[in-house]
Backbone as ProteinMPNN parsed JSONL, in Angstrom:
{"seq_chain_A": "XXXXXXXXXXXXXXXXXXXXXXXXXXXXXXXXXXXXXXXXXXXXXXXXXXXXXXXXXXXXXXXXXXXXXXXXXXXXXXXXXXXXXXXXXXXXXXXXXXXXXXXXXXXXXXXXXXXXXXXXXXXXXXXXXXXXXXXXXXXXXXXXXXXXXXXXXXXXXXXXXXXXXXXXXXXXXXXXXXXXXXXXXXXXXXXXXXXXXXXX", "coords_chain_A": {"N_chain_A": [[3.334, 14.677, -15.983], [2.676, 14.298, -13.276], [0.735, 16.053, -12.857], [-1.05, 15.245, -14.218], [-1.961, 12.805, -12.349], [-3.324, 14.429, -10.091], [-5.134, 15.756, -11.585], [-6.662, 13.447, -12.33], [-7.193, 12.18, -9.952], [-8.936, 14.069, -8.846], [-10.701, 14.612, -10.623], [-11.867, 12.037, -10.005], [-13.041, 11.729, -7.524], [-14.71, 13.898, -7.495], [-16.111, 13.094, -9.381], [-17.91, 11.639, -8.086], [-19.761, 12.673, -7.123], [-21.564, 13.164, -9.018], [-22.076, 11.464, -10.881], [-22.127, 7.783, -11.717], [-20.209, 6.047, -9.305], [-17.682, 3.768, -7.982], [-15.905, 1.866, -6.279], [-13.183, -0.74, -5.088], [-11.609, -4.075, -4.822], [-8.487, -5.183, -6.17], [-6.527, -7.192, -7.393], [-3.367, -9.513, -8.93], [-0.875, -11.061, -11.257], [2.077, -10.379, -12.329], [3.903, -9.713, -15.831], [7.498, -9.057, -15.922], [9.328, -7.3, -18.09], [12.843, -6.59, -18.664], [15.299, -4.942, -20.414], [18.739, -4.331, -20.47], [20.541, -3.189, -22.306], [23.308, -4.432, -22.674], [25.961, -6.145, -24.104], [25.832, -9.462, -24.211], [24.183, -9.992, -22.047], [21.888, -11.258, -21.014], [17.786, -10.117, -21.4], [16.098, -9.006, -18.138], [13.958, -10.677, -17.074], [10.808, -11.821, -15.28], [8.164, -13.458, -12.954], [5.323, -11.45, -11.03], [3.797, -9.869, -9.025], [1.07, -8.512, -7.506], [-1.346, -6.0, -5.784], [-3.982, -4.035, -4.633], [-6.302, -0.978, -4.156], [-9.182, 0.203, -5.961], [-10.885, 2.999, -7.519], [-13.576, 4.822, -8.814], [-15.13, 6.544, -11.289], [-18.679, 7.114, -13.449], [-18.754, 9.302, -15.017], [-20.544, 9.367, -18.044], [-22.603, 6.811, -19.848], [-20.467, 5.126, -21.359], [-18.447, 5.961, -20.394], [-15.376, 5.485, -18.403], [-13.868, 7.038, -15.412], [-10.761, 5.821, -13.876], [-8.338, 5.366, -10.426], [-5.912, 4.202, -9.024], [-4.348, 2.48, -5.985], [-2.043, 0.02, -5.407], [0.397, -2.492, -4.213], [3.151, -3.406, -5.216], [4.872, -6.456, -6.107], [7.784, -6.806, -8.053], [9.623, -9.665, -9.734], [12.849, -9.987, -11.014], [14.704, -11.873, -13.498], [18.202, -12.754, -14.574], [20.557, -14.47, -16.388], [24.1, -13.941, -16.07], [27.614, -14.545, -17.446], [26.995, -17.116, -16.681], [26.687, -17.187, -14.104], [23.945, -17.124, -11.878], [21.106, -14.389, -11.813], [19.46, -12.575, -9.746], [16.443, -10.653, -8.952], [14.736, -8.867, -7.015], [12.096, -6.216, -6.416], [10.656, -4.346, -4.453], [7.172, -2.047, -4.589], [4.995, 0.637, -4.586], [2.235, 1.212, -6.472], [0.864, 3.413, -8.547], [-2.143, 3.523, -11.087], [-3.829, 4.996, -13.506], [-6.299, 5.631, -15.418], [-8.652, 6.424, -18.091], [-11.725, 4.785, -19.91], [-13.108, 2.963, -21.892], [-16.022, 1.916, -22.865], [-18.087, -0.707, -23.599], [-21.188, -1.435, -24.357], [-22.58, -4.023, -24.193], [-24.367, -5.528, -22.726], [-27.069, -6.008, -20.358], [-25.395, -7.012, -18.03], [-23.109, -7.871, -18.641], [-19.929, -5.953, -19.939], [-17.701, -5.569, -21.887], [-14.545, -3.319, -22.236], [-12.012, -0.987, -23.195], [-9.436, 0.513, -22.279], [-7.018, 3.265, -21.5], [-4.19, 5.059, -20.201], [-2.169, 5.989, -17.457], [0.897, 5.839, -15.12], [2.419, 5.528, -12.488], [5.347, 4.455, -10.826], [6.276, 3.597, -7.78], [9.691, 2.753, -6.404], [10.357, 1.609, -3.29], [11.92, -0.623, -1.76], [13.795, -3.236, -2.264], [15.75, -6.242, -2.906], [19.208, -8.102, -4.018], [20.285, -11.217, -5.714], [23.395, -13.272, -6.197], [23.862, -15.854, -7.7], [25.297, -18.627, -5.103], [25.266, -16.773, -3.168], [23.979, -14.569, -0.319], [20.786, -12.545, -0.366], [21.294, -9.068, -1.399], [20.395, -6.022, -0.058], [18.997, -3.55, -1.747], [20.88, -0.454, -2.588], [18.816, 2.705, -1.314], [19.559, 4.953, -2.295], [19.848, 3.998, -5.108], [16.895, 3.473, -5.97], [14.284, 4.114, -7.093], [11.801, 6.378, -8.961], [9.343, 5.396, -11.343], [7.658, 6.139, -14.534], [4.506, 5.556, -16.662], [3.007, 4.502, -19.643], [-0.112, 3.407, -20.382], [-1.726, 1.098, -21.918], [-5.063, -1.581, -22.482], [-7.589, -4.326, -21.891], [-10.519, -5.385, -20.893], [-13.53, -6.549, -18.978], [-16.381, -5.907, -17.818], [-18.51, -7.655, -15.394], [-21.719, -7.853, -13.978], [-22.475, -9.359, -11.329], [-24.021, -8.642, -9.474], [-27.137, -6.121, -8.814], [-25.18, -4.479, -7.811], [-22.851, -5.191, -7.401], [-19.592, -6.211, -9.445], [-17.766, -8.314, -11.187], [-14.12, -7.84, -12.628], [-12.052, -8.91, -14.985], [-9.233, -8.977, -16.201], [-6.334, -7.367, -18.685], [-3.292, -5.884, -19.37], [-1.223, -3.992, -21.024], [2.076, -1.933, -20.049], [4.144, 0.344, -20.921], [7.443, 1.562, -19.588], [8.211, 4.78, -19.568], [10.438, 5.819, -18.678], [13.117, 3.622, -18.071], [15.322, 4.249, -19.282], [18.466, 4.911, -18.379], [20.024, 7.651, -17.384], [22.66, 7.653, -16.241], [24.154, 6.154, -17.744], [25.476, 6.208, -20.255], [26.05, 4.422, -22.823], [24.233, 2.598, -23.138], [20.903, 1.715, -23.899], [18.586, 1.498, -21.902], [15.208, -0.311, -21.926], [11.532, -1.043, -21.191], [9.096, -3.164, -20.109], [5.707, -4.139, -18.661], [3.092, -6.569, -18.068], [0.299, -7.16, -17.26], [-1.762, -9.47, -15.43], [-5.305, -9.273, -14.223], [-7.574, -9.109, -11.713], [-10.36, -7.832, -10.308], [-12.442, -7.563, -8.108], [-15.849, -5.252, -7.831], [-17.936, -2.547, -5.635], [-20.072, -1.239, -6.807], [-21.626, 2.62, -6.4]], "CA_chain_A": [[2.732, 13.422, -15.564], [2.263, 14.35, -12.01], [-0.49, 16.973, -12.999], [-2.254, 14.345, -14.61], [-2.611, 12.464, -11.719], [-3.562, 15.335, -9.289], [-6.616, 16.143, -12.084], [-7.571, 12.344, -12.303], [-7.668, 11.926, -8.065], [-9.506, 14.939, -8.298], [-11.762, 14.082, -11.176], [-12.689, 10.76, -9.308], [-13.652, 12.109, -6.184], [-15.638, 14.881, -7.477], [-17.328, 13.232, -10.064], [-18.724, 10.73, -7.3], [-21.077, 13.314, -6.789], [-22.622, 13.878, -10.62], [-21.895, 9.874, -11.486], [-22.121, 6.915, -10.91], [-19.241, 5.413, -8.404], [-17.222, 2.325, -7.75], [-14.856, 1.308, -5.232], [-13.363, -2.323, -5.595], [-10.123, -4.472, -4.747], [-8.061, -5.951, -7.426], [-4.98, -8.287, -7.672], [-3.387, -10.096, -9.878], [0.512, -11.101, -11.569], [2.755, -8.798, -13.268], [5.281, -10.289, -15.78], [8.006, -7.823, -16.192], [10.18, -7.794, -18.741], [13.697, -5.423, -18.551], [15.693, -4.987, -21.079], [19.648, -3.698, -19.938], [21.179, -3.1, -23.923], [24.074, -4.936, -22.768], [26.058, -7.146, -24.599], [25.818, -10.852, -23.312], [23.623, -9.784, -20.6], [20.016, -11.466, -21.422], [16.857, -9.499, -20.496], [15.698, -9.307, -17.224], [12.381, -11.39, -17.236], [10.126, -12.728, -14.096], [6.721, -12.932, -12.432], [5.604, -10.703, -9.702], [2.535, -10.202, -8.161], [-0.126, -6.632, -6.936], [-2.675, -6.31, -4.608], [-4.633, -3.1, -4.22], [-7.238, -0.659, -4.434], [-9.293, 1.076, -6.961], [-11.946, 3.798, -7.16], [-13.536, 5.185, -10.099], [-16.643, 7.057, -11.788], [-18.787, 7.005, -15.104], [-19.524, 10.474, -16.15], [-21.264, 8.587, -18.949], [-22.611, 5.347, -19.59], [-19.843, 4.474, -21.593], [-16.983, 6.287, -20.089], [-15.104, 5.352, -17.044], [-12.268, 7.101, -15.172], [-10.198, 5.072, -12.498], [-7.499, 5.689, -10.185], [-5.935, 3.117, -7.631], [-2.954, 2.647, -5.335], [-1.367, -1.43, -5.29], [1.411, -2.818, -3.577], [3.37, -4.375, -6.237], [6.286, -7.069, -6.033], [8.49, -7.101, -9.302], [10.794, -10.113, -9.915], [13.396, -10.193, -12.238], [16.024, -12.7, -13.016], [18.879, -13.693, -15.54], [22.035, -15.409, -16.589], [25.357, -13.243, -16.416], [28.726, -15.262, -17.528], [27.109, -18.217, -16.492], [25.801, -16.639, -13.051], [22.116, -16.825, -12.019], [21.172, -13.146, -11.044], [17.702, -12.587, -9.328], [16.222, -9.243, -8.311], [13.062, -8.376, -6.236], [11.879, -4.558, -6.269], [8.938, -3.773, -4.088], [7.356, -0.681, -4.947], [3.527, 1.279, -4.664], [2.192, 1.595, -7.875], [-0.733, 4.196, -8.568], [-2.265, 3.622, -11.911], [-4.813, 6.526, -13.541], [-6.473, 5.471, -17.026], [-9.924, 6.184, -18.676], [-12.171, 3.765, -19.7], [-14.22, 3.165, -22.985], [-17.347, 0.821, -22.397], [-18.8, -1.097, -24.243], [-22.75, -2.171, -23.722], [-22.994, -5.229, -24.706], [-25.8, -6.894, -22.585], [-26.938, -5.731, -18.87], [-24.803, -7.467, -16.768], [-21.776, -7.976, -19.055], [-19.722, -5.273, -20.494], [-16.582, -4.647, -22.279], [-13.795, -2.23, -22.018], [-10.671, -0.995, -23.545], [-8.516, 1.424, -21.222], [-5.635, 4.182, -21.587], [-3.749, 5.779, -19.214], [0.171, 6.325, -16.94], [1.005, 5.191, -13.695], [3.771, 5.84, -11.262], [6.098, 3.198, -10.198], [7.863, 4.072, -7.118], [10.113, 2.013, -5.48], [10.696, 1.689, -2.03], [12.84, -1.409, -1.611], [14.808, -4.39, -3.085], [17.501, -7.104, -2.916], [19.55, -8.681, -5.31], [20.579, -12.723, -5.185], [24.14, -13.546, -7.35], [24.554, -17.239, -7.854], [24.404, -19.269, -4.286], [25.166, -15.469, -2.029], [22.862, -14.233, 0.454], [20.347, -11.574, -0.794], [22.046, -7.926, -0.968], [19.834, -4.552, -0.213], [19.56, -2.525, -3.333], [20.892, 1.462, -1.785], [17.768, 3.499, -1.124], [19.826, 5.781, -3.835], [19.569, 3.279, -6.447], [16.008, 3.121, -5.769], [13.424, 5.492, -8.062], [10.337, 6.438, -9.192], [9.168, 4.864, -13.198], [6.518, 6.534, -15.042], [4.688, 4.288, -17.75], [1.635, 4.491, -20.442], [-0.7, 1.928, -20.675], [-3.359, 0.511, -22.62], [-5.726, -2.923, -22.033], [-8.669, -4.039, -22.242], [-11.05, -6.211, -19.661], [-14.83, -7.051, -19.047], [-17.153, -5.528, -16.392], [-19.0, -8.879, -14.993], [-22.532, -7.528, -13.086], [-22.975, -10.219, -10.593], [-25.837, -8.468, -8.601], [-27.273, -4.916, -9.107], [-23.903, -3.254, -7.129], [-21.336, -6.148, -7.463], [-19.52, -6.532, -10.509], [-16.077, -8.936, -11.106], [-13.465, -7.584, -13.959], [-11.243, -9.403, -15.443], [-8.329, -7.348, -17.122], [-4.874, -7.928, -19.23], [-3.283, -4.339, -19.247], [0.519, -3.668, -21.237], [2.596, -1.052, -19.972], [5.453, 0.734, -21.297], [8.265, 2.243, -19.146], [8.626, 5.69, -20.012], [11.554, 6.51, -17.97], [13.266, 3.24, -17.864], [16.838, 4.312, -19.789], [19.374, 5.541, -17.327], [21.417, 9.211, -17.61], [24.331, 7.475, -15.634], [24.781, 4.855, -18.667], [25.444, 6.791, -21.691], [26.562, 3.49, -23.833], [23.142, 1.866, -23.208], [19.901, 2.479, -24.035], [17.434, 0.765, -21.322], [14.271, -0.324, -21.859], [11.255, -2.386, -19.724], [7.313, -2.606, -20.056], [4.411, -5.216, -18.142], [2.021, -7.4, -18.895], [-0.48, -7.376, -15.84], [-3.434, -10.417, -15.462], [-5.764, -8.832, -13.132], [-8.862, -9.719, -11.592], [-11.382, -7.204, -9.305], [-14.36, -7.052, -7.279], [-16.091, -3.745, -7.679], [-19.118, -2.389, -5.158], [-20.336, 0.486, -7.402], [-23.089, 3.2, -5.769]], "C_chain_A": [[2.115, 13.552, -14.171], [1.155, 14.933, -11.597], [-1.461, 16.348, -13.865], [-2.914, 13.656, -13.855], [-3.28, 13.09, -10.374], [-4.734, 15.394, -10.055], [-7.098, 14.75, -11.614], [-8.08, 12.133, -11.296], [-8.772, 13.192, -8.106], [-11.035, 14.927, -9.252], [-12.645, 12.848, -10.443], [-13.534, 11.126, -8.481], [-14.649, 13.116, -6.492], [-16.553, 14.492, -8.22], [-18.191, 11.661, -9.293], [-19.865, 11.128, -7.161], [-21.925, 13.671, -7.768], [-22.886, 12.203, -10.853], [-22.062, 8.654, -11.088], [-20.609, 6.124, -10.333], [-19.168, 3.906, -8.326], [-16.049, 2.34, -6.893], [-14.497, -0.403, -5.055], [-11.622, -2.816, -5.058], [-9.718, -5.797, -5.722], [-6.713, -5.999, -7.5], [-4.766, -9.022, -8.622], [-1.543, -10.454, -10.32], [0.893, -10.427, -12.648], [3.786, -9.571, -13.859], [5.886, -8.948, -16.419], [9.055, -8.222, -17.285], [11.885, -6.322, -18.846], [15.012, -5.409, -19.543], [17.396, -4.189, -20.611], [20.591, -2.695, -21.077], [22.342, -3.472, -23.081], [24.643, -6.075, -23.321], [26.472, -8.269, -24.038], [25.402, -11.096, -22.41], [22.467, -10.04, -21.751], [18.882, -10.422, -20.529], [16.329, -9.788, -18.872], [14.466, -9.99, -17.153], [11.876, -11.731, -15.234], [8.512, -12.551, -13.695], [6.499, -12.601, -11.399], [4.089, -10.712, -8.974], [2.045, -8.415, -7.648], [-0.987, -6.792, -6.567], [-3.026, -4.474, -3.916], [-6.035, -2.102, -4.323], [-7.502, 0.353, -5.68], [-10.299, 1.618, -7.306], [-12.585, 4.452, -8.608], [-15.076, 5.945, -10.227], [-16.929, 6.961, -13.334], [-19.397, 8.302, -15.261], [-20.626, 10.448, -17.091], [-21.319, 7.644, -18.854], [-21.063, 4.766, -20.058], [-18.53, 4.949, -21.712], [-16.617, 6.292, -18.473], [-13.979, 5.776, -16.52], [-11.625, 6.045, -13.802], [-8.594, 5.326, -12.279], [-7.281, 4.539, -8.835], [-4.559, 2.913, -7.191], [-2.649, 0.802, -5.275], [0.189, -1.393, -4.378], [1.936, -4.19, -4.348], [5.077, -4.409, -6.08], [7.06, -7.554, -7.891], [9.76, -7.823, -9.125], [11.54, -10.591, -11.1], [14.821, -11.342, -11.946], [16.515, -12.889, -14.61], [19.778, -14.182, -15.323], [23.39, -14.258, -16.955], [26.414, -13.834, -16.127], [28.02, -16.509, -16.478], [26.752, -18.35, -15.239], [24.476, -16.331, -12.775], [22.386, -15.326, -11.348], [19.42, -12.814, -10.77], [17.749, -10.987, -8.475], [14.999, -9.27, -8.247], [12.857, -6.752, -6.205], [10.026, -4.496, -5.661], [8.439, -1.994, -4.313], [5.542, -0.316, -4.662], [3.463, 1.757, -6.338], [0.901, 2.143, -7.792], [-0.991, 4.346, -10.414], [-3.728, 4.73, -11.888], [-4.833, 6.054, -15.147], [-8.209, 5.426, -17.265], [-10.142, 5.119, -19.238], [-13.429, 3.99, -20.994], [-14.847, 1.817, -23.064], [-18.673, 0.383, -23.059], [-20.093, -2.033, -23.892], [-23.338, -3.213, -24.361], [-24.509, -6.001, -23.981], [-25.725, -6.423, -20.692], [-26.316, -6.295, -17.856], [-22.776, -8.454, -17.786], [-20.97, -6.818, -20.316], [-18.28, -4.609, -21.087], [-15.914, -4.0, -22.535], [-12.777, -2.106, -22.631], [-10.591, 0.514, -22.732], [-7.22, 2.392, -21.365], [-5.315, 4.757, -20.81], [-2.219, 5.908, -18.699], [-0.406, 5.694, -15.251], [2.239, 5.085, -13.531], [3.775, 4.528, -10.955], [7.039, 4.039, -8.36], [8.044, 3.043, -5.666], [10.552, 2.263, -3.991], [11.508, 0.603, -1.21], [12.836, -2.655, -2.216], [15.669, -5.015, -2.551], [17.469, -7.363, -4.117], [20.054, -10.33, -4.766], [21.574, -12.71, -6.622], [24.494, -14.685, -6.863], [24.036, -17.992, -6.389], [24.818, -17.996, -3.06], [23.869, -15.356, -1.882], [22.477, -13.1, -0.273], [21.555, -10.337, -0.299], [20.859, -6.593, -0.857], [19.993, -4.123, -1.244], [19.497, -1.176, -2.314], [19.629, 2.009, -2.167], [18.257, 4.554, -2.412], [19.241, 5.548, -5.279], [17.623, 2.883, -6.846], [14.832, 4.458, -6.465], [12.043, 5.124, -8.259], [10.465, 6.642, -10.672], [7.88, 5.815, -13.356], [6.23, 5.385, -16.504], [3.216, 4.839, -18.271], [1.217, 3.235, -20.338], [-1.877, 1.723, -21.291], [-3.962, -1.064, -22.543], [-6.6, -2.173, -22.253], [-9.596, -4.989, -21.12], [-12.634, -6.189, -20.134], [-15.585, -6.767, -17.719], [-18.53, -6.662, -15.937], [-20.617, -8.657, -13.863], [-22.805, -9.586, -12.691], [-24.42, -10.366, -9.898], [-25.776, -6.801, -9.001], [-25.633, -3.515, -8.988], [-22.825, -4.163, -7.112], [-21.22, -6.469, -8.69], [-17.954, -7.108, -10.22], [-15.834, -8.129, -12.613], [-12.133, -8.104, -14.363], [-10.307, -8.751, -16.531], [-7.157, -7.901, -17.306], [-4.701, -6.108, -19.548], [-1.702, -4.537, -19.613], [0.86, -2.749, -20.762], [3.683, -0.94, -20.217], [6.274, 1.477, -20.417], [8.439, 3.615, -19.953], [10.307, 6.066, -19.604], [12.685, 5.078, -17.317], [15.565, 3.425, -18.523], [17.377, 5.646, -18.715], [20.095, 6.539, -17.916], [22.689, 8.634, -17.497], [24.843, 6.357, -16.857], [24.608, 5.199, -20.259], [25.353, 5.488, -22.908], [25.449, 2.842, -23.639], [21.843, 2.745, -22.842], [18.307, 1.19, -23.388], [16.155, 0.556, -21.643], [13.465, -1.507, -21.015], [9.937, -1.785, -20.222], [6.784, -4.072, -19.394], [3.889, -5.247, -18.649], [0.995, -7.745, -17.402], [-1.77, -8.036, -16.332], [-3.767, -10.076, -14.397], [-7.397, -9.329, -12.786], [-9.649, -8.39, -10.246], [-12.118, -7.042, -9.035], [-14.835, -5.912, -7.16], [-17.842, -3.331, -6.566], [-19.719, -1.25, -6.167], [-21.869, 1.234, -6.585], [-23.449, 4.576, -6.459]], "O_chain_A": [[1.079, 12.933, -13.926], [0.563, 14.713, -10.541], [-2.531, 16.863, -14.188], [-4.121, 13.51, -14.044], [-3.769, 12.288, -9.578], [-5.7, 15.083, -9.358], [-7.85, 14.702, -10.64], [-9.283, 11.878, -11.27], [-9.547, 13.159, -7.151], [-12.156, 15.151, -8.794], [-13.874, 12.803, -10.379], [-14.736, 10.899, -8.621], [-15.546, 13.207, -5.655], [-17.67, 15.009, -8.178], [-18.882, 10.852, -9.913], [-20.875, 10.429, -7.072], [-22.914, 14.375, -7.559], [-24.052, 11.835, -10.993], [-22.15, 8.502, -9.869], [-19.946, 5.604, -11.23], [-20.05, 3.064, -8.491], [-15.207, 3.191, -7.175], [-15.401, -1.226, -4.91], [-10.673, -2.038, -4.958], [-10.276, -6.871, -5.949], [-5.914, -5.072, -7.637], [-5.719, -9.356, -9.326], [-0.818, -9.958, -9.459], [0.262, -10.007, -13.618], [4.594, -10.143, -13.128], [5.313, -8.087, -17.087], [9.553, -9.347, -17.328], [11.614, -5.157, -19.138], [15.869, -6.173, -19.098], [17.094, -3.034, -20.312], [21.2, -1.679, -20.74], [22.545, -2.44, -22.441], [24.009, -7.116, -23.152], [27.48, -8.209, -23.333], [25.754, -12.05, -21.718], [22.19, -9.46, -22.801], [19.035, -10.043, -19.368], [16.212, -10.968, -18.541], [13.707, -9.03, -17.281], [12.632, -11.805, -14.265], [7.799, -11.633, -14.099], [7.157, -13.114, -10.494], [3.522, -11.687, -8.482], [2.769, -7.426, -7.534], [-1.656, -7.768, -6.904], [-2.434, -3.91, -2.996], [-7.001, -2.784, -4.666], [-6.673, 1.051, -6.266], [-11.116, 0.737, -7.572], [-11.774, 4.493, -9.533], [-15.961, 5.88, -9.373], [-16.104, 6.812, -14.236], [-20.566, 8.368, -15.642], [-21.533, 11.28, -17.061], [-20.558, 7.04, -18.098], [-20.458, 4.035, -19.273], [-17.686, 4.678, -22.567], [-17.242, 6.841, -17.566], [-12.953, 5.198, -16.878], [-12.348, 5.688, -12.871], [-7.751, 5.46, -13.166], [-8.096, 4.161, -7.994], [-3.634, 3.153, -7.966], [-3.733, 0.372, -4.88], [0.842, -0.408, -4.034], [1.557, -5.36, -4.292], [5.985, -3.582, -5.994], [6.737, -8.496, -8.614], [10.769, -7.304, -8.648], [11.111, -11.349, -11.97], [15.544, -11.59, -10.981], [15.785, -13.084, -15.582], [20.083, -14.465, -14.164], [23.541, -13.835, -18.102], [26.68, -13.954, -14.931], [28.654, -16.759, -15.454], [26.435, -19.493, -14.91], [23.883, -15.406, -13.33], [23.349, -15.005, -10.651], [18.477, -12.86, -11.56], [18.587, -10.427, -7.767], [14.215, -9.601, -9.137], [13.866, -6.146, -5.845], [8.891, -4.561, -6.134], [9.165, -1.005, -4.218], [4.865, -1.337, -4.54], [4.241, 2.353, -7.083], [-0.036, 1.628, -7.181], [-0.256, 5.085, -11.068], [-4.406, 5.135, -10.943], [-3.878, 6.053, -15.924], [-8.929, 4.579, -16.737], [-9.229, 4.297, -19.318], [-14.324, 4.834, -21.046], [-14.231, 0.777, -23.3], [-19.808, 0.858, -23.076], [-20.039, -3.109, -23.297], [-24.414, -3.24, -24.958], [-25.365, -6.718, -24.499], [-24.736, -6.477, -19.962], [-26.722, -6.056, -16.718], [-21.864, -9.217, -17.469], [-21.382, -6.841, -21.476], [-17.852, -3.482, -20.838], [-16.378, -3.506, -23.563], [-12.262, -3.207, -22.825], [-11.473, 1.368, -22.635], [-6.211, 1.696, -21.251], [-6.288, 5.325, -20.313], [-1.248, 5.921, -19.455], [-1.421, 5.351, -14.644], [3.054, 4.61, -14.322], [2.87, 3.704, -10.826], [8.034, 4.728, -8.136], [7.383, 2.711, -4.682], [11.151, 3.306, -3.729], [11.777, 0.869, -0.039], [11.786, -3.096, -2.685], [16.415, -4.497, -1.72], [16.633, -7.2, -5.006], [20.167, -10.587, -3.568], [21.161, -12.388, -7.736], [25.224, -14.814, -5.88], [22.826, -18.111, -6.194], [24.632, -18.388, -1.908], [22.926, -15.691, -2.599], [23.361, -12.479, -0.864], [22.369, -10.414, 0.622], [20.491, -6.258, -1.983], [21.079, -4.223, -1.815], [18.586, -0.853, -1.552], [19.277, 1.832, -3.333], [17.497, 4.892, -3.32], [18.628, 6.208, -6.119], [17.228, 2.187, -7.781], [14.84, 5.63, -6.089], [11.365, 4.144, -7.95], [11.167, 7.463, -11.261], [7.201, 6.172, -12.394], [7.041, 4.717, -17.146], [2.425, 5.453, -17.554], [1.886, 2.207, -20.231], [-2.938, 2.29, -21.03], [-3.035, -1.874, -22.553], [-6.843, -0.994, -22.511], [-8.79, -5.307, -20.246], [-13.005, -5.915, -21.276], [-15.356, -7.391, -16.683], [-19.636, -6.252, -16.289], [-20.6, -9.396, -12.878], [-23.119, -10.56, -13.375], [-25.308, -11.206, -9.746], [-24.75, -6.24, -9.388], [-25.257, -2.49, -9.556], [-21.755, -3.699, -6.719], [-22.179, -6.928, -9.31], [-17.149, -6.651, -9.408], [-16.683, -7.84, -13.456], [-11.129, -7.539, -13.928], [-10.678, -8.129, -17.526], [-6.711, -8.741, -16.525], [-5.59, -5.308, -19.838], [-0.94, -5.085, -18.815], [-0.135, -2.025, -20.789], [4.47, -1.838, -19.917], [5.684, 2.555, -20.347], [8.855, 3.474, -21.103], [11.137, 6.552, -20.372], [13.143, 5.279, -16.192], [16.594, 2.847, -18.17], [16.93, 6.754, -18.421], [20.771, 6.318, -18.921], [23.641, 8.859, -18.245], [25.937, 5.804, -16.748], [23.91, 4.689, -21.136], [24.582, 5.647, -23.854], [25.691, 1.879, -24.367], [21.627, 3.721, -22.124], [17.495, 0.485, -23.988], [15.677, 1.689, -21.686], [13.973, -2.456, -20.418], [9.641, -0.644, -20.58], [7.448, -5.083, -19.624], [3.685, -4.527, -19.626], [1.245, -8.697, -16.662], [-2.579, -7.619, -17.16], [-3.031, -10.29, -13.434], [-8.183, -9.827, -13.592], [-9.033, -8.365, -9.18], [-12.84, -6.247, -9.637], [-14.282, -5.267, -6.268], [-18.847, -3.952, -6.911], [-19.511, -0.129, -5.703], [-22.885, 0.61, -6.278], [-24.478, 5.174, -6.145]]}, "name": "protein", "num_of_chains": 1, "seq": "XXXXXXXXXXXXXXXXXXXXXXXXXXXXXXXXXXXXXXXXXXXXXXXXXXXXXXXXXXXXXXXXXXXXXXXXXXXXXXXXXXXXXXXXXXXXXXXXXXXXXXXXXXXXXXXXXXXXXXXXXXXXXXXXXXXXXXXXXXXXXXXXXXXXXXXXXXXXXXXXXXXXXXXXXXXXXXXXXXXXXXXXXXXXXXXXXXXXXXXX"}
């Protein structure tokens, strides 16, 4: 996975110089959903929020690669024995997914998308019932890998400004824990995104 995104950063940047380029910033809310396989423990659910950048080229008209770094807040919360339990995880997320483009009409153009993207956290609390937040240990704290596929709409505003509007699932690859033999974790997003692109 890691040598995928070493080609893609390296595909981007190089094929700035054969292709045509885009550079753009794009935010939007993340609902997460986390699954624990415990019994009487409900899923983790909540909505979170991302805000970052994202760079890209078209080789072809109707292929696009993109690679971009965010700063994304994931909150989760449930009910254990009757206890609210709330958890925040901030983390950098670098997604990396091609791009198949569809030419519908010069200044509007739809897309469907595949690709992975690194999760990695860098800090958290937890909230049980009416206690003060707790630190989650820098231990307990990791790096997710995830597939993803969506689909969105490339919006030409003016010759070099385009808006895109984007719904994008992702699956946790690496979301079931070693240390918890008796359960079998799982977790994937649902990201509504929105971005301004300059392309040159």
């Amino acid at each position: 996975m890691k040598k995928l995104f070493v080609i893609g950063v390296t595909l981007v940047l190089a094929g700035g110089l054969y292709g045509q380029g885009s550079v753009g910033l794009r935010g939007g809310l993340n609902y997460g959903i986390f699954n624990p396989d415990v019994e009487g423990v409900d899923n983790f659910t909540g909505i979170g929020y991302n805000v970052g950048l994202e760079a890209g080229f078209k080789p072809m008209p109707s292929i696009g690669i993109d690679v971009g770094v965010a700063y994304y807040i994931g909150k989760y919360s449930t009910t254990i024995d009757d206890t609210d339990f709330e958890m925040t995880i901030n983390s950098i997320y670098i997604p990396l997914a091609f791009r198949y483009i569809f030419g519908a009409a010069p200044t509007m153009n739809p897309y469907v998308k595949l690709g992975g993207a690194a999760m990695m956290q860098n800090s958290g609390e937890t909230t049980t019932g009416e206690e003060d937040p707790v630190d989650i240990p820098d231990d307990d704290l990791e790096t997710d890998f995830y597939i993803l596929g969506g689909f969105g709409v490339d919006i030409g505003a003016t010759p070099t400004i385009s808006v895109r509007p984007e719904l994008v699932f992702q699956y946790n690859l690496t979301a079931d824990d070693d240390d918890t033999e008796d359960a079998s974790e799982s977790g994937y997003d649902i990201l509504f995104s929105l971005g301004f692109y300059y392309a040159f």
